[in-house]
C-alpha positions, 0 to 999 in steps of 0.5 A: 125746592127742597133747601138747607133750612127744609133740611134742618127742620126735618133733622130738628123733628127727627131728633125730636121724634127719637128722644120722645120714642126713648123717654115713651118707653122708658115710661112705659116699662116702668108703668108696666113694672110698677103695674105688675108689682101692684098684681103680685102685691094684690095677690099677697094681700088676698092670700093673707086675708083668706088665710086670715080669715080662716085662723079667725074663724077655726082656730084661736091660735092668733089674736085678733090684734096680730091678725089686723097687724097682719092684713094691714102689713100685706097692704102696706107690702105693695107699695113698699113693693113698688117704691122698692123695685122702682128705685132698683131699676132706678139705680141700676141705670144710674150705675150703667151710665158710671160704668160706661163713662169709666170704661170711656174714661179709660179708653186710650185717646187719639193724638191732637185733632190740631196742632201749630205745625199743620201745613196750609194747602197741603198736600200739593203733590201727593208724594206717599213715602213709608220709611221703615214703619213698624206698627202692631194693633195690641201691645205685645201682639206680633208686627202688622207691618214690620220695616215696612219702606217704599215711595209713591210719587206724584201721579205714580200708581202702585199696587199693593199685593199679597195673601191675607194678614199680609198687612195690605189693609194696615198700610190705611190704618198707618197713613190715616193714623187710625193706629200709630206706628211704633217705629219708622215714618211716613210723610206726604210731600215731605211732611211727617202725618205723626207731627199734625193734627189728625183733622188736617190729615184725614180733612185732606187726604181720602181713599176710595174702598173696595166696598163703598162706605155710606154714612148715616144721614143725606146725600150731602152729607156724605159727600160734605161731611163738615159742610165747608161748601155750597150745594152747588159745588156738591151738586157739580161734584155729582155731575162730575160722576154723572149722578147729579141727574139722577139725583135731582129724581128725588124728592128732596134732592142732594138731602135725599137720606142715606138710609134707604141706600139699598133702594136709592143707589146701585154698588156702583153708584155708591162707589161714584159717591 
């Protein structure tokens, strides 16, 4: 039976198997350039010692002193041709990873993952109350939401309609806090999301979108992203859907990988997940 350390030496080999693919090619490439420029340094070398020979033997411009000089120069280009090219290579991706991390560095960061006002076995109720929230994606871009007030209350369904732009799709983006309000609140059974962590909000709230979102990695893992329970309450979970059977078809079970989705499940399926 497929299990959990199955699983973790498949992922250890996988991760293993993509590092080695990565520094294969870089060597690769580099051998290959290094191979190119040893070609391009060999064929200065001939076309000098042609032309050497012929100023040699038709003319007497040129000493044989600076002649030797010469071939020996066209031999030395080739290496400092390639320790040259190599170094260049070298640098400038060196000088990509510094322009990634400053760019990085200067990201805007997102607000404490944790903090001590978090609430325990919250929510209870799922009481959703907007109170005159404003938000705009860009500094000095217009309102996506502008005073936006209105209350969901416990069992209560609601739909959000209208044209595109509307701001259907920010009303998420608010209450996950994947982009902070400038004004206003909003609180879920009285307690204000601006004023916790952003693990304990988004760890205990979830919505199911319209197009089904699959994770890279095993059927687990999407559906356990933080491994905080056994497989056989992931596995009750399916049977709860009615997938749990179809599931157990795989091979490997609930660690089946995602990314043959397209093969594996239907739409509809990946919206039961």
């Amino acid at each position: 039976m497929y299990g959990k350390e199955d699983y973790f030496l498949d992922n250890y080999l996988r991760d293993s198997n993509k590092v080695s693919c990565v520094s294969m090619t870089y060597y690769a490439v580099n051998t290959w350039f290094l191979g190119v420029q040893d070609y391009i340094g060999c064929f200065i070398a001939i076309v000098n010692i042609i032309a050497v020979y012929f100023v040699a033997v038709y003319t007497d411009l040129v000493s044989s002193v600076l002649l030797s000089l010469s071939v020996l120069s066209s031999y030395n280009l080739t290496m400092d041709m390639s320790f040259i090219g190599l170094n260049f290579v070298r640098i400038e991706n060196q000088m990509k990873l510094i322009k990634s991390a400053m760019e990085m560095a200067e990201m805007e960061t997102e607000a404490e993952l944790e903090t001590e006002n978090d609430p325990q076995n919250w929510p209870a109720n799922g009481n959703i109350k907007f109170d005159k929230v404003i938000m705009r994606y860009k500094k000095g871009a217009r309102n996506a939401l502008d005073g936006v007030s209105f209350e969901v209350n416990e069992n209560q369904k609601a739909g959000v309609q209208g044209r595109s732009g509307s701001g259907k799709s920010s009303v998420i983006n608010t209450l996950f806090r994947l982009y902070e309000i400038s004004e206003g609140t909003i609180s879920i059974d009285g307690v204000d999301v601006g004023e916790i962590g952003l693990h304990t909000l988004r760890e205990n709230i979830s919505y199911l979108p319209q197009t089904p979102f699959v994770m890279t990695g095993t059927i687990r893992q999407n559906l356990d992203p933080y491994m905080k329970h056994s497989d056989e309450v992931v596995k009750e979970a399916l049977r709860d859907v009615q997938l749990l059977e179809y599931v157990n078809t795989f091979e490997k079970g609930i660690y089946a990988e995602m990314s043959q989705s397209q093969v594996l499940f239907s739409m509809g399926q990946k919206q039961l997940l």
